[in-house]
KETI-546334 format. One record per residue (C-alpha): x, z, y; residue number from 1; residue in one letter. Coordinates in Angstrom, 1 decimal, padded with zeros to 4 digits. Layout:
<atoms>
ATOM        u        w        v   vexvo   tidren
ATOM        X        Z        Y     NUM        A
...
</atoms>
This chain:
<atoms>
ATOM        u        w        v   vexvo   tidren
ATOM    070.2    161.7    142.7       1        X
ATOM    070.2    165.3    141.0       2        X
ATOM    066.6    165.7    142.3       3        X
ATOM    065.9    162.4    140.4       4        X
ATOM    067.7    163.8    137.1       5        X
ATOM    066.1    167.0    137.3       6        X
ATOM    062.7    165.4    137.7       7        X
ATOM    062.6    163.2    134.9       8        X
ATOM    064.3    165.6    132.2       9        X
ATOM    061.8    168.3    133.4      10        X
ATOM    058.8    165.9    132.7      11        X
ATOM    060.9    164.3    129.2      12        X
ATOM    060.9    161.1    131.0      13        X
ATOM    064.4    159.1    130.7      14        X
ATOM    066.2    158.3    133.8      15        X
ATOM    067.2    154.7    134.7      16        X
ATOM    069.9    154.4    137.1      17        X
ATOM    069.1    151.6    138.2      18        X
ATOM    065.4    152.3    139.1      19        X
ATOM    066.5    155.1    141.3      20        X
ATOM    069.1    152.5    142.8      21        X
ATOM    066.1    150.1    143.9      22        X
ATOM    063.8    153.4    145.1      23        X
ATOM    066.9    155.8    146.4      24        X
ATOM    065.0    156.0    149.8      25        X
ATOM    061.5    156.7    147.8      26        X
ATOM    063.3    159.6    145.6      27        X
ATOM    065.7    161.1    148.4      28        X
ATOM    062.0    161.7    150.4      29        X
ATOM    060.7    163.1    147.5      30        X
ATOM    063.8    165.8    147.1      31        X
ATOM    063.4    166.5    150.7      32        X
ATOM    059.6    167.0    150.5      33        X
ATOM    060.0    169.5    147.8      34        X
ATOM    062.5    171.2    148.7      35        X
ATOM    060.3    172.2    151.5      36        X
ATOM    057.2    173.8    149.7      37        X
ATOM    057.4    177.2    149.2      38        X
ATOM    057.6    178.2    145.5      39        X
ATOM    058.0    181.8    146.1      40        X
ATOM    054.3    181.9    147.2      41        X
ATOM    051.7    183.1    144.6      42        X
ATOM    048.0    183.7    144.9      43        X
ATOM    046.8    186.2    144.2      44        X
ATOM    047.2    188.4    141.5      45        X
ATOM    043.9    188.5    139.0      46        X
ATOM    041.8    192.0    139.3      47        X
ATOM    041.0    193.8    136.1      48        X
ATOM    039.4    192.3    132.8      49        X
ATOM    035.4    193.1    132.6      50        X
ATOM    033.7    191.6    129.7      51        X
ATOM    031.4    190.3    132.2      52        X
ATOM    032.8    188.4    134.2      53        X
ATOM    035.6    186.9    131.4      54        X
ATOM    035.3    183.3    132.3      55        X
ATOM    036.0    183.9    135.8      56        X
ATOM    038.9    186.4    134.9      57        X
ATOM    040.4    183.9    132.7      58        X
ATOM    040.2    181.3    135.7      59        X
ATOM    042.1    183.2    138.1      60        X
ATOM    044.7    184.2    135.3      61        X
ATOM    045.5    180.3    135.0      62        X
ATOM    045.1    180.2    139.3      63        X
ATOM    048.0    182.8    139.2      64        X
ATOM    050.2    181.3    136.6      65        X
ATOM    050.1    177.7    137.7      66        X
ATOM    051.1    179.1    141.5      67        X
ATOM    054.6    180.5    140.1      68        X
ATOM    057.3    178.1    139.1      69        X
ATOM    059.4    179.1    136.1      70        X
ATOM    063.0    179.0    135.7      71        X
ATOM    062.6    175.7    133.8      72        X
ATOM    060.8    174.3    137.0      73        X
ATOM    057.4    173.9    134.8      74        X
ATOM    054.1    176.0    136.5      75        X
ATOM    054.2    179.5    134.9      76        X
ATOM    050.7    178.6    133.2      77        X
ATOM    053.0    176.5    130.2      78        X
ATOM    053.1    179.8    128.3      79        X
ATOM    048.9    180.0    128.3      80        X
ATOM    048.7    176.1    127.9      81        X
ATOM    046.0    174.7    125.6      82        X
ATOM    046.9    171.5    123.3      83        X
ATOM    046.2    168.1    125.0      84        X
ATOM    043.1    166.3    123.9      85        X
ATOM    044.2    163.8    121.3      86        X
ATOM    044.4    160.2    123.0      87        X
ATOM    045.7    161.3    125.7      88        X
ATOM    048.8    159.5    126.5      89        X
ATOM    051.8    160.6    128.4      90        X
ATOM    052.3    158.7    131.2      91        X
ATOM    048.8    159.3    132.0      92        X
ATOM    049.6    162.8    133.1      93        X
ATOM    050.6    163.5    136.7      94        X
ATOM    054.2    165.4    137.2      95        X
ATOM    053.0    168.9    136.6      96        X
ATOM    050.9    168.1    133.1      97        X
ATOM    053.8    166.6    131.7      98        X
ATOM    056.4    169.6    132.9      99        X
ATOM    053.9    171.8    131.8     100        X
ATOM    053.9    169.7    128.4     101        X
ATOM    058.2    169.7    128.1     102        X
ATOM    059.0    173.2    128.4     103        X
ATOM    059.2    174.7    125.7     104        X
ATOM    057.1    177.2    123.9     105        X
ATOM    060.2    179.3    122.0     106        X
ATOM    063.6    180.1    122.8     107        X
ATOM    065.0    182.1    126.0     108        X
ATOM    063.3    181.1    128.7     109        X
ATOM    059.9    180.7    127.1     110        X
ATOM    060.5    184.9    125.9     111        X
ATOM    061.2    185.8    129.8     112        X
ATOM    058.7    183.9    130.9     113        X
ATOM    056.0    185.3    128.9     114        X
ATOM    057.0    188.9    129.5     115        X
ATOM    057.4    188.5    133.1     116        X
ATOM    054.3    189.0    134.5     117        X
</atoms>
């Protein structure tokens, strides 16, 4: 049940007890399935800036962010995240769009975060 808690308050989703009461099975495989990916694994880091080759650069720079999972369990890349495309709605986005889009931009964590690597 934490898993389930954590999940949805990470994505600003509200949590129904009763909906993980009729999925418990669904969400406790779920738990169990990330709790075995590695999060401590990053690719790799990008090489230097060059002018010519900036889009590229700037690729691997969001590659390398969006490996590392933050303290507030959102992909590193939240502190380089663009505004959504109007019309977009939210329960269109898949897990990691909408942690990406709930953490916060200000405040404690966000300042770590962005001076971290």
């Amino acid at each position: 049940m934490s898993w389930f808690i954590t999940d949805k308050s990470s994505r600003g989703l509200s949590f129904d007890l009763d909906l993980y009461k009729q999925e418990a099975i669904q969400y406790i495989s779920f738990a169990e399935i990330d709790s075995e990916i590695d999060k401590d694994e990053a690719a790799d880091k990008p090489g230097k800036f060059k002018h010519s080759s900036r889009n590229k650069w700037e690729e691997s720079v969001y590659i390398y962010l969006d490996s590392i999972i933050s303290k507030n369990g959102a992909p590193l890349s939240y502190v380089i995240r663009k505004d959504l495309e109007g019309g977009i709605e939210w329960k269109d986005l898949d897990n990691k769009f909408q942690q990406m889009y709930n953490a916060p931009l200000q405040g404690f964590t966000f300042n770590l975060d962005s001076k971290k690597y």
